[in-house]
C-alpha positions in Angstrom: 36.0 30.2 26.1 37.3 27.7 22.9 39.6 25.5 25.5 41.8 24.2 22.2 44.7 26.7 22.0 47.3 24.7 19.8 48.2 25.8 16.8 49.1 23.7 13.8 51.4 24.4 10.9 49.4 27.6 9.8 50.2 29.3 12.7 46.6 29.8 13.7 44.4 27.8 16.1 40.7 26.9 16.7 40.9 30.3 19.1 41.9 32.0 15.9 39.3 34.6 14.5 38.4 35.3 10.9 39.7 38.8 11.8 43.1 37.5 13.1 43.8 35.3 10.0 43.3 37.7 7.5 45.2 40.5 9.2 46.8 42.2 7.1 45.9 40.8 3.9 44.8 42.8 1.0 41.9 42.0 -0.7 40.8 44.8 -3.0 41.5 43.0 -6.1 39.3 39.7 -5.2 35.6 39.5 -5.8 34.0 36.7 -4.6 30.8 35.2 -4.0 29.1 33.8 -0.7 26.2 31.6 -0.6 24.0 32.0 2.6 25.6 35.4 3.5 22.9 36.8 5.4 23.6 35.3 8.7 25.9 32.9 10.9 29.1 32.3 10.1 28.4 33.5 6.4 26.9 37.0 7.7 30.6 37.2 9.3 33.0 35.8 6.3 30.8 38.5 4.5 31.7 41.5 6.9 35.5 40.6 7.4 36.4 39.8 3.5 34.3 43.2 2.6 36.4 44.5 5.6 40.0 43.6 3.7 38.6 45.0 0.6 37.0 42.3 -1.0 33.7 43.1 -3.3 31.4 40.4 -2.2 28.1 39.2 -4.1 26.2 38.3 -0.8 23.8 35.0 -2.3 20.8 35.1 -0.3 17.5 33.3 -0.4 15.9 36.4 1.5 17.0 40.0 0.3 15.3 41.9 3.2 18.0 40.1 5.6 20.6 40.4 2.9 20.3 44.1 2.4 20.0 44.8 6.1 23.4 42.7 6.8 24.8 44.8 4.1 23.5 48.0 6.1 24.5 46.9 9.0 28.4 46.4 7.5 28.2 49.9 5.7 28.0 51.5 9.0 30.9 49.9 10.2 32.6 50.2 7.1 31.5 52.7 4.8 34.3 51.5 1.7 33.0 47.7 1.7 31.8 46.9 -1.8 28.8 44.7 -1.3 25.5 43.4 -3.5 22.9 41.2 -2.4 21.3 38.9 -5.1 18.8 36.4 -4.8 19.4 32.6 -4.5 17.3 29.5 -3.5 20.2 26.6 -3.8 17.0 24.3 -3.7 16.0 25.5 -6.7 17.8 24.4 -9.7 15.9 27.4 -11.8 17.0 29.7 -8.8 20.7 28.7 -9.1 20.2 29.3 -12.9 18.9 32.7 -12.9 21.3 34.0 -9.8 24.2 32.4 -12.3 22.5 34.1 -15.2 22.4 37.4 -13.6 25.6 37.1 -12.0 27.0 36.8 -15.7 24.8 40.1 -16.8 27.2 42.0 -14.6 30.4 41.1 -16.3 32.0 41.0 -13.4 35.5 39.0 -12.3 34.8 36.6 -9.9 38.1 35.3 -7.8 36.3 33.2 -5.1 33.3 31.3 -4.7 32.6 30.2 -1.2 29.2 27.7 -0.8 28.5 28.5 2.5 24.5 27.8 2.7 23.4 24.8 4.5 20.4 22.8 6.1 20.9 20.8 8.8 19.1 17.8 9.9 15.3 18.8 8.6 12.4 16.5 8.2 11.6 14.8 5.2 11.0 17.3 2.3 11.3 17.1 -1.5 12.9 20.2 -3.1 10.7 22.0 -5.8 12.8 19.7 -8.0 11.4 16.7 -5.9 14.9 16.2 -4.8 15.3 15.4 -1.1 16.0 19.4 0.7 19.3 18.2 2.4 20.8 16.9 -0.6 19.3 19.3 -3.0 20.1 22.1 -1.0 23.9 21.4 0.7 25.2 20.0 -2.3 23.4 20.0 -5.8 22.5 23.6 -5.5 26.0 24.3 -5.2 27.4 21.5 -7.5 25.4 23.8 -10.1 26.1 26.7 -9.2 29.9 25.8 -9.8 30.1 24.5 -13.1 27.5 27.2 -14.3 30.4 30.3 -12.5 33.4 28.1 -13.8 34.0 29.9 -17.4 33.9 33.0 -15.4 36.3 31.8 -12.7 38.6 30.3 -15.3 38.6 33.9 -17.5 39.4 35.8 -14.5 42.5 33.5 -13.2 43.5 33.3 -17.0 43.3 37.5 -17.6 44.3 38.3 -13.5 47.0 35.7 -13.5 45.9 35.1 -9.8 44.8 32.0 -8.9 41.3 31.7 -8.2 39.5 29.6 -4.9 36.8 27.6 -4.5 35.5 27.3 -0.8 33.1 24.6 -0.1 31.7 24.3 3.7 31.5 20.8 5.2 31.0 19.4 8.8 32.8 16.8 10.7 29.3 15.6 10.8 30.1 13.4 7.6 31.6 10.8 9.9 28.2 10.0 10.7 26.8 9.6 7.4 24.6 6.7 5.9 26.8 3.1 6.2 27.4 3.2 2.6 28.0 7.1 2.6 26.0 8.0 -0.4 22.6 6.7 -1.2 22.3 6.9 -5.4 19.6 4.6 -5.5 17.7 6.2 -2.3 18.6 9.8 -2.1 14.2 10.2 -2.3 13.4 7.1 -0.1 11.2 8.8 3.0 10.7 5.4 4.8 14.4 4.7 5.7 15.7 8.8 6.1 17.3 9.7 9.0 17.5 13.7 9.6 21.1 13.9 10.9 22.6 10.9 8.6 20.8 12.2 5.5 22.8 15.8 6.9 26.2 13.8 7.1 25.7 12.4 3.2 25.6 15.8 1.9 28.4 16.8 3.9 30.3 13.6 2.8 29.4 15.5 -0.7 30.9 18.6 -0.4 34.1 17.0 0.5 34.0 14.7 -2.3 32.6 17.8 -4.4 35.9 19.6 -3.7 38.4 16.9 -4.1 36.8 16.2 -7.5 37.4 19.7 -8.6 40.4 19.5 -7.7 40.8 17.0 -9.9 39.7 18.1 -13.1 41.6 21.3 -12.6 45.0 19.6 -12.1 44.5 17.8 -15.1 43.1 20.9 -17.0 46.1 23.0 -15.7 43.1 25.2 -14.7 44.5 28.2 -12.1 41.9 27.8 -9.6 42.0 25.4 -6.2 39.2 23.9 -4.1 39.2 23.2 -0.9 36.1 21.8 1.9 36.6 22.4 5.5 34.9 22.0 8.6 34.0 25.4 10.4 33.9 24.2 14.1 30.8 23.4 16.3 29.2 26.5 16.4 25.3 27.6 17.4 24.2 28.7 14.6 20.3 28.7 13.3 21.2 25.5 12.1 19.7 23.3 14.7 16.5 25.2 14.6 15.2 21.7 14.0 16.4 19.8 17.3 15.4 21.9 20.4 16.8 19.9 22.7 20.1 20.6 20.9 19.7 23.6 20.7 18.8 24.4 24.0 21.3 22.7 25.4 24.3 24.2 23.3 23.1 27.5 24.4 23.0 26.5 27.8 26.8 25.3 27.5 27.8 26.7 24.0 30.4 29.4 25.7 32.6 26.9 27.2 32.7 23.8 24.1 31.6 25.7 21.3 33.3 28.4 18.7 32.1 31.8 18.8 31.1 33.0 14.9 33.7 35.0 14.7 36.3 31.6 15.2 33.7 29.2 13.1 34.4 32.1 10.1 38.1 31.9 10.7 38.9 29.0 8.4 36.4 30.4 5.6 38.5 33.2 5.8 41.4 31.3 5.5 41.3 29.5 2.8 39.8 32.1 0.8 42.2 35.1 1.3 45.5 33.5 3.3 48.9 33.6 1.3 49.6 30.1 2.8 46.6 28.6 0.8 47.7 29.1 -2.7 48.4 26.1 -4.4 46.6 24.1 -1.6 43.9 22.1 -3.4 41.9 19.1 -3.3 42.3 19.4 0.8 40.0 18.9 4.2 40.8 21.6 6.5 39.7 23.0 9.9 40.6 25.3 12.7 42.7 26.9 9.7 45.0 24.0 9.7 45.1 20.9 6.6 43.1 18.3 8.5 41.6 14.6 7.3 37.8 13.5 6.5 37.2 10.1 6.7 38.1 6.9 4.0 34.7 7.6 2.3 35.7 11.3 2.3 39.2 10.5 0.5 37.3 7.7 -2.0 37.9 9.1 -5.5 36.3 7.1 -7.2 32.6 7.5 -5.1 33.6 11.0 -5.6 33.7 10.5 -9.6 30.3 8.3 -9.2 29.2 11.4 -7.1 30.1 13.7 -9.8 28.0 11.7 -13.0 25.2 11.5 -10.6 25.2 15.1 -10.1 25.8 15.5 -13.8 22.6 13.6 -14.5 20.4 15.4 -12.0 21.0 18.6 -13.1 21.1 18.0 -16.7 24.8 19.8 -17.2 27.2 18.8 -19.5 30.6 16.9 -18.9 33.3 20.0 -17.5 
């Protein structure tokens, strides 16, 4: 059982569920996307937001498990509104075709959550020759948000509802590289370290968020974004570390969040009345929380932002 019971300011606590913090809330004007929906805590954001009424675009790498997830919901709840699409966030021609087909649709789209991850895998290049942490946890996603944003910004502009952009971090940016982001070695095999290289792209999505936040302030741009930290859950995450991973699920029941309580502050931040107008923010156990100094630097997140810019070949926003 989750032994931290306190609530903060939202009124919810780490023992809160994704279920319990979106009681009530009505959701069948919102569509949103969620990247890695097909399992974890994204297989659960998808089942409770479709569950309030949300139409959610699951973003999958594998349909098969996509479409059975969405199955396996319909049962449950025969009303959800639910597509799977296909997405590889390691591949920049992926992101561009699951954006492109998105677009085909001419669908709103009220909330993007980046949800996907890696965590702490051996050295690999993306098919971009991009290191797989970095490629995956934040440029996939970094691209597939400026390639949504005219469609976000349309549907806050002709909704008049603010639109949300969700961006899944860890805690485990704390333990990032010493110099937090490695421009000039995000490729370098000799000196990676699984679990740092893991913290810089989490380090990323915070800095990813706060940037947006940004530019939309200064655009007067209706839309928020927020990074948050789910909670230490087990997860498929930690497929790479056995030890790990046998000894959270040895232990995991009395430390570690269920799925249902990781999902709560996805859930949160996407649907929760209390959230509009928070932007630019770190949160976790569906309370505003803090990242580190190198997660509140905005100017390494600006520096984060051109080098994104200039990997992915996208234009200034």
């Amino acid at each position: 059982m989750w032994p931290f019971w306190w609530k903060g300011a939202s009124g919810f606590s780490a023992h809160s569920t994704a279920e319990q913090v979106t009681h009530g809330i009505d959701g069948t004007a919102v569509t949103a996307i969620i990247t890695g929906a097909s399992s974890g805590i994204g297989e659960e954001t998808t089942r409770v937001l479709a569950l309030r009424g949300v139409h959610v675009v699951m973003a999958v790498r594998n349909t098969d498990s996509g479409n059975q997830v969405r199955a396996k919901i319909l049962k449950d709840t025969p009303e959800a509104k639910i597509d799977v699409m296909k997405l590889d966030l390691s591949s920049m021609a992926s992101v561009r075709s699951f954006a492109s087909e998105f677009k085909s649709l001419d669908l709103p789209l009220n909330l993007l959550i980046n949800n996907a991850g890696i965590m702490a895998c051996p050295f690999t290049l993306s098919s971009d020759n991009i290191e797989l942490q970095f490629a995956t946890n934040h440029l996939g996603h970094f691209l597939l948000t400026n390639l949504l944003l005219d469609t976000m910004k349309k549907t806050a502009n002709e909704s008049n509802t603010e639109g949300r952009i969700v961006i899944l971090s860890s805690e485990g940016h704390r333990y990032a590289y010493r110099e937090g982001i490695r421009f000039d070695k995000i490729n370098d095999e000799e000196s990676y370290n699984t679990l740092q290289a893991y913290g810089q792209s989490k380090l990323c999505n915070i800095l990813h968020a706060t940037e947006l936040a940004r530019m939309f302030k200064e655009q007067g741009v209706n839309i928020t974004a927020n990074s948050l930290h789910p909670g230490s859950i087990m997860t498929n995450l930690l497929r790479y570390h056995s030890f790990i991973n046998t000894l959270g699920n040895a232990v995991g029941k009395y430390v570690l969040k269920s799925i249902p309580q990781g999902a709560a502050t996805t859930c949160y931040a996407a649907l929760h009345p209390q959230a509009k107008g928070v932007s630019g923010e770190y949160l976790m156990d569906n309370n505003i929380s803090s990242p580190n100094s190198q997660g509140k630097d905005t100017d390494l997140a600006k520096k984060l932002w051109e080098f994104s810019l200039s990997l992915t070949g996208e234009e200034e926003l």
